[in-house]
N, C-alpha and C positions, 0 to 999 in steps of 0.2 A: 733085502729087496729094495728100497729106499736107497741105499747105499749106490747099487747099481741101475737106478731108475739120473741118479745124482748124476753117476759117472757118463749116461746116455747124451744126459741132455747137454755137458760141459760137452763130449765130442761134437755135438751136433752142433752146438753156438762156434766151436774153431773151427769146422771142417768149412760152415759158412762166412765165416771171416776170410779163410784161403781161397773159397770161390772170388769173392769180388777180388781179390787179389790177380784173378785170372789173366792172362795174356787176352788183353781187348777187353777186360771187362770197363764197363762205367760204375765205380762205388758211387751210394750216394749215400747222404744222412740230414734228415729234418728235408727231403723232399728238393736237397741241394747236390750238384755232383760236387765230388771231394775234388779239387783240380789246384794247382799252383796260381791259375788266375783266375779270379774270380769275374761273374755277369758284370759285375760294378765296374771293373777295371778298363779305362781308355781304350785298352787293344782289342778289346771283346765287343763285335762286331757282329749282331744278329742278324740275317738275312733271313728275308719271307721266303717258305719254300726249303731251308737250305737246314739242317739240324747244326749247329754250332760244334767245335769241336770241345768245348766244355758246357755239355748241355746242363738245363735247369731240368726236373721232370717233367715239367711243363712245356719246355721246348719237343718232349716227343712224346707229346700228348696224340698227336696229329702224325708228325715225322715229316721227313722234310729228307732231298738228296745229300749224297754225300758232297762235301766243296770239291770232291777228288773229280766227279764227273764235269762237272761244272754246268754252265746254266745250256738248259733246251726251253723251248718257247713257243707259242704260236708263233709268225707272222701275220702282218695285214696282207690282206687281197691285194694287188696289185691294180694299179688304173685309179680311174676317180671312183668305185666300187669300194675302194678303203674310208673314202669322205665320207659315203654317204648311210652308212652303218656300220654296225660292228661285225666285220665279217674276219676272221681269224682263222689260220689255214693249219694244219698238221705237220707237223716236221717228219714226212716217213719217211726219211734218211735215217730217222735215231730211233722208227720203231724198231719193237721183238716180238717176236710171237704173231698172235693176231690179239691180240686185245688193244686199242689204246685207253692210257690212263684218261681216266675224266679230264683232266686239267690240259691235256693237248688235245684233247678232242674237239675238231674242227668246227665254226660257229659263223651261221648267217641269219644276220638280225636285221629287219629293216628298218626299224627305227634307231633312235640317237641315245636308246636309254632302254635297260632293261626293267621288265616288271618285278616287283619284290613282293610277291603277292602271301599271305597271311593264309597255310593251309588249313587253321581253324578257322577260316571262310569262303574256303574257295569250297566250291561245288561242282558237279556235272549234273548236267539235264540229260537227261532219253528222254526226245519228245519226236511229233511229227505221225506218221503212219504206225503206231503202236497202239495197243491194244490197255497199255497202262502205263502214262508217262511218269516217268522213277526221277526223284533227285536224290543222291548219293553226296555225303559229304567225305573227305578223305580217310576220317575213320571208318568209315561204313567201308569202303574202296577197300581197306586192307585185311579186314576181316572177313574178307571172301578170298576165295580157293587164288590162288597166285600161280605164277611162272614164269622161270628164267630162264630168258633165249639168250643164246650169242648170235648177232645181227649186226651186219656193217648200216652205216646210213652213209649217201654218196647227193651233194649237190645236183642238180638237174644238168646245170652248164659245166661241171668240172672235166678236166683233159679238153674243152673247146677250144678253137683256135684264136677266138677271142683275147682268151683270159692269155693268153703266146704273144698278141700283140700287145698288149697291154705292159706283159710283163719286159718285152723287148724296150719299149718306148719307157719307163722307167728306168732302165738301164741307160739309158742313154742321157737321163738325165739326174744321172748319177745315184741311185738308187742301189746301194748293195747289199739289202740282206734277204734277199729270197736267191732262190733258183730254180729253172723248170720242175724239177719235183716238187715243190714247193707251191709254186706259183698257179703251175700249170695245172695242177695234179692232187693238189692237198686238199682238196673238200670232199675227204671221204677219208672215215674213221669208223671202227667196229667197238664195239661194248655188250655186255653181259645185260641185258634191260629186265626187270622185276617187273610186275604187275598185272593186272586180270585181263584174261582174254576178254576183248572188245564183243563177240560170240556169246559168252557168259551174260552181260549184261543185254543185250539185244534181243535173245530167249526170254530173260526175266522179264523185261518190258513187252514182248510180244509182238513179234513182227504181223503188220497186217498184210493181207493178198493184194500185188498191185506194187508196195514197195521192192524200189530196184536198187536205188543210191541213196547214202547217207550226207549230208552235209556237215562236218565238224567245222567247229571255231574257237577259236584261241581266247585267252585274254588276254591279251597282249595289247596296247594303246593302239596298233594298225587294225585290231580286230580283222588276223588271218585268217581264210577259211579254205576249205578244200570239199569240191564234191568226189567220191571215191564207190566205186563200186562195192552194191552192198553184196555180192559173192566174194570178193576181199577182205570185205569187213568178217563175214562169219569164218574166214577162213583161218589167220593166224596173225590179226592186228593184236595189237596189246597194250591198252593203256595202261600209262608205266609213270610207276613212280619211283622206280629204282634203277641205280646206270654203275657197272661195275661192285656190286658190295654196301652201296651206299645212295642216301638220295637223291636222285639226279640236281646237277647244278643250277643256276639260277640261266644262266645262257644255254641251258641246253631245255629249257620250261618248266621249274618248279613252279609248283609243286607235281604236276600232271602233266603228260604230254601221248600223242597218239606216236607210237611207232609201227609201221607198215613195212614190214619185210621186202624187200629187194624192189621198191617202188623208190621212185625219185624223191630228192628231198622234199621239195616242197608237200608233198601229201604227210609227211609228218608232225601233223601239226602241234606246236608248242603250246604249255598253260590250255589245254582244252578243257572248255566247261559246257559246250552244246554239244551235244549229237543228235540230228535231225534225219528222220528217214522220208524219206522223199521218192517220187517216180521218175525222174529224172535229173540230170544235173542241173546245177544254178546258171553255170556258163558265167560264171565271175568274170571279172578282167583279168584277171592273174590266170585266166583259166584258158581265155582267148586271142589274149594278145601278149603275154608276157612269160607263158611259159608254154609257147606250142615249137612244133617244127617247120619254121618257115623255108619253103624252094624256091630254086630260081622263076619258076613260075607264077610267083605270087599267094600260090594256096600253100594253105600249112594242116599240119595234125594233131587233131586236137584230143587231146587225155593220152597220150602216147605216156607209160608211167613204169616199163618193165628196164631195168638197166643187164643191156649183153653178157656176156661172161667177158672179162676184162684180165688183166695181170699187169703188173709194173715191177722191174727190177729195180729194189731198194738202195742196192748196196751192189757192186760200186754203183755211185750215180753222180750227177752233174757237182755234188759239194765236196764229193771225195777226192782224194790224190796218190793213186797207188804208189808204194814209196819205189817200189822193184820190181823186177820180172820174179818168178815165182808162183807158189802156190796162194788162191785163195777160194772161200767161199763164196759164190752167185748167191745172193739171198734176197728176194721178193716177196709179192703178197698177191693174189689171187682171187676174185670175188666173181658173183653173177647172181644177175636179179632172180633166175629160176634155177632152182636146184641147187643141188653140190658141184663144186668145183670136183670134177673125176683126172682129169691131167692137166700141166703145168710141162710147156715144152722149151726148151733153151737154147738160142743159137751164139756161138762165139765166133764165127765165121761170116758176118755179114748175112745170114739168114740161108746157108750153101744147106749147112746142115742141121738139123736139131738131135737131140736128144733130153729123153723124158728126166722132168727134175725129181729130186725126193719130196713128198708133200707129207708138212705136219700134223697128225692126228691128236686129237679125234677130228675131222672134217665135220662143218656143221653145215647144212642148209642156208643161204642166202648169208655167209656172213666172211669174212675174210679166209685163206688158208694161207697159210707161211708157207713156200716151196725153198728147196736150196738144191745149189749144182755144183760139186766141186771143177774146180776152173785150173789149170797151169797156166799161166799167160807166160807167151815166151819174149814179150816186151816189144812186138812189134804193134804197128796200128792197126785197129779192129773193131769191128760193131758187136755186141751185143743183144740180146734183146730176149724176151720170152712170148708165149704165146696161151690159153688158157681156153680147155673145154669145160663145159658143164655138164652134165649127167645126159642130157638129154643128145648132147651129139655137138650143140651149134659152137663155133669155135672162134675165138676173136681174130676179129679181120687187120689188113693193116690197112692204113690212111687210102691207101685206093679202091680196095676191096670195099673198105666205108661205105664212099662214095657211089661204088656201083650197086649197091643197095640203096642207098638213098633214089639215084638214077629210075632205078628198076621199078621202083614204086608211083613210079610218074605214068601219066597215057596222054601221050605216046612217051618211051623211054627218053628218060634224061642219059646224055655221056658222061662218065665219071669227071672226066677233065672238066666238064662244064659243071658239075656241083663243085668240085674241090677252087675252080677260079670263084665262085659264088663264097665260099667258106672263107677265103682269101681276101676279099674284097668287102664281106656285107659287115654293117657296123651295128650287129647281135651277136650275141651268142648261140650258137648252137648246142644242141641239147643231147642229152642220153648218147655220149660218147665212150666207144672203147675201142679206140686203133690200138695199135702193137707200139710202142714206145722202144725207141731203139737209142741204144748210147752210144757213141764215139767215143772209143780209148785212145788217148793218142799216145806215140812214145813214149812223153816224158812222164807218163802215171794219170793226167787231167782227163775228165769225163768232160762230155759235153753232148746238146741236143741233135741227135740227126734225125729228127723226125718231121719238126716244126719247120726247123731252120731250113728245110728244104725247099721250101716254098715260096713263093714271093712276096703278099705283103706289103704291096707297093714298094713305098721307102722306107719300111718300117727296122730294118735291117740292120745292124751295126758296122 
């Protein structure tokens, strides 16, 4: 018995010798990979992000891309909005699926510096119109009941036609590494978010009769705040201290942050350590004057915080260069502030015709969907484009449709033409945008904007 207990263990030690020998394997030994060159060696070049191709064990402690893909990246916001914070866009030319990884996930900071804040000290308060004001330290946070949503978060001003001039007029002065997806269109990214329903703690603490709106605030050195309806809050906010698998990043508000489903960015507020309950809103300045919907009229709207059902064709898009006529995949992403995305429609014809795309499941509630259309291009010139309902019916408009909602909500009616010269002209951003983003194929393979470009802009034009 001994004999063949002997004979067990000698096959087990060589059958695991021929594994690392595997086609693709990394042997290692003492915690080092076995390789012809070693980390010490001149040519052995570490790159952040990138796993080496004779790693240490340590090099994929974390992990890092392969060098075969080669480097994807934020970009800076385009205009003077890249000076005056850290605002960092999405590359959704190089998303999959609907998740973006943490590390491209799009980033608007208003200060020069982020906080690095010590979650053995950070706290939240529930205070205000309660019945028992509660401080929770982050351990406390995680020892209560948890959940994990998939949830897009989307800028207030992204797809504006602002951030089109901006982007144009950097062009022009010589500016080359964005592109309208990019530019126009990249503050908005989806993630998997961890943490207790907002609902949960507001019950513990005890809502009194009278309160209607919550005041959150950040810690952040700007001390951001946000008032938000308290039928919002007990609905499906989540303060979250998890983003993808892991603890949220320090630019996305470590340790804590509020995430508010299919509401504009700015009500998400980062690093939150208040939550006040209140009978009314604060009417901040950020609330009144810097992120409402100004008309040509002069009045604007204020707490407007639901984003449309929206879609954007990924792939092809403005960075790409079809190499031939041929088959390929249409592949986009699909969002809205209420409900599910239920269809994803495609036009290859200038918008003559559509047809329904395939949409990837599981579909979540307020949070990206991946749609894909298979396409023959027969390599002549052609637009593009998709279009996107939500569960409940309402269907994204294009750039004049926009407009004639915007129009319509005015007494007496605004013309479409007269908001779109207003959108063209005013030097803001406008807000909670979702027209139909259309691309121009041209012959030679190149994509390009026919959405923005259409418009005038003054001089702003190439």
């Amino acid at each position: 018995m001994n004999s063949k207990k002997s004979d067990r263990r000698g096959f087990l030690k060589g059958s695991a010798a021929l594994a690392g020998l595997a086609v693709g394997a990394i042997p290692f030994a003492n915690g080092k990979a076995l390789a012809e060159i070693s980390p010490e060696d001149s040519t052995f070049i570490k790159k952040q992000g990138v796993t080496p191709d004779e790693p240490n064990i340590q090099d994929l402690l974390y992990g890092g891309r392969s060098r075969f893909e080669g480097e994807v990246y934020r970009v800076h916001s385009p205009g003077a909005l890249a000076l005056v914070g850290l605002r960092n866009l999405t590359p959704l030319h190089e998303t999959m699926g609907a998740i973006t990884p943490a590390s491209l996930h799009y980033t608007v900071a208003r200060g020069l510096g982020l906080p690095n804040i010590d979650p053995r000290e950070h706290t939240l308060i529930i205070h205000g119109m309660v019945e028992r004001p509660l401080i929770f330290t982050m351990e406390e946070l995680k020892r209560l009941p948890s959940v994990s949503r998939v949830h897009f978060l989307e800028c207030t001003g992204n797809s504006g036609l602002y951030h089109y001039r901006q982007h144009v007029m950097d062009q022009k002065a010589g500016r080359t590494d964005q592109h309208v997806i990019t530019s126009v269109h990249g503050r908005t990214s989806c993630s998997e978010w961890t943490g207790v329903p907002l609902s949960l703690l507001l019950k513990e603490a005890g809502v009194q009769k009278g309160a209607s709106w919550i005041v959150a605030e950040g810690g952040d050195r700007e001390r951001h705040a946000k008032s938000l309806q308290l039928a919002k809050a007990m609905d499906d906010v989540i303060v979250a201290y998890g983003q993808n698998g892991e603890a949220i990043r320090r630019e996305q508000g470590y340790p804590l942050r509020l995430v508010v489903p299919g509401f504009q960015g700015v009500c998400n507020v980062k690093y939150v350590r208040s939550i006040k309950l209140v009978d009314k809103p604060y009417y901040f300045q950020i609330e009144t004057m810097n992120y409402t919907d100004l008309h040509p009229d002069g009045k604007a709207k204020w707490y407007e915080t639901q984003v449309g059902p929206k879609s954007l064709i990924t792939f092809p898009s403005d960075p790409h260069k079809l190499p031939g006529r041929g088959f390929y995949e249409i592949s986009g992403i699909a969002w809205a502030g209420r409900g599910k995305i239920s269809r994803v429609e495609v036009s290859t014809d200038g918008g003559r015709t559509w047809k329904d795309a395939n949409l990837q499941q599981p579909i979540f509630s307020k949070a990206w969907t991946r749609f894909r259309h298979p396409w023959n291009w027969d390599g002549a010139e052609t637009q593009i484009m998709s279009r996107a309902t939500n569960e409940y019916g309402n269907i994204q408009p294009t750039i004049m449709e926009l407009a004639k909602l915007w129009g319509d909500d005015r007494t007496p009616p605004l013309p479409a033409t007269q908001i779109v010269s207003f959108w063209e002209t005013a030097e803001m951003s406008t807000y909670l945008n979702n027209p139909i983003q259309i691309w121009k194929v041209n012959q030679d393979g190149s994509i390009q904007d026919a959405t923005y470009s259409t418009l005038k802009f003054y001089d702003f034009h190439l």
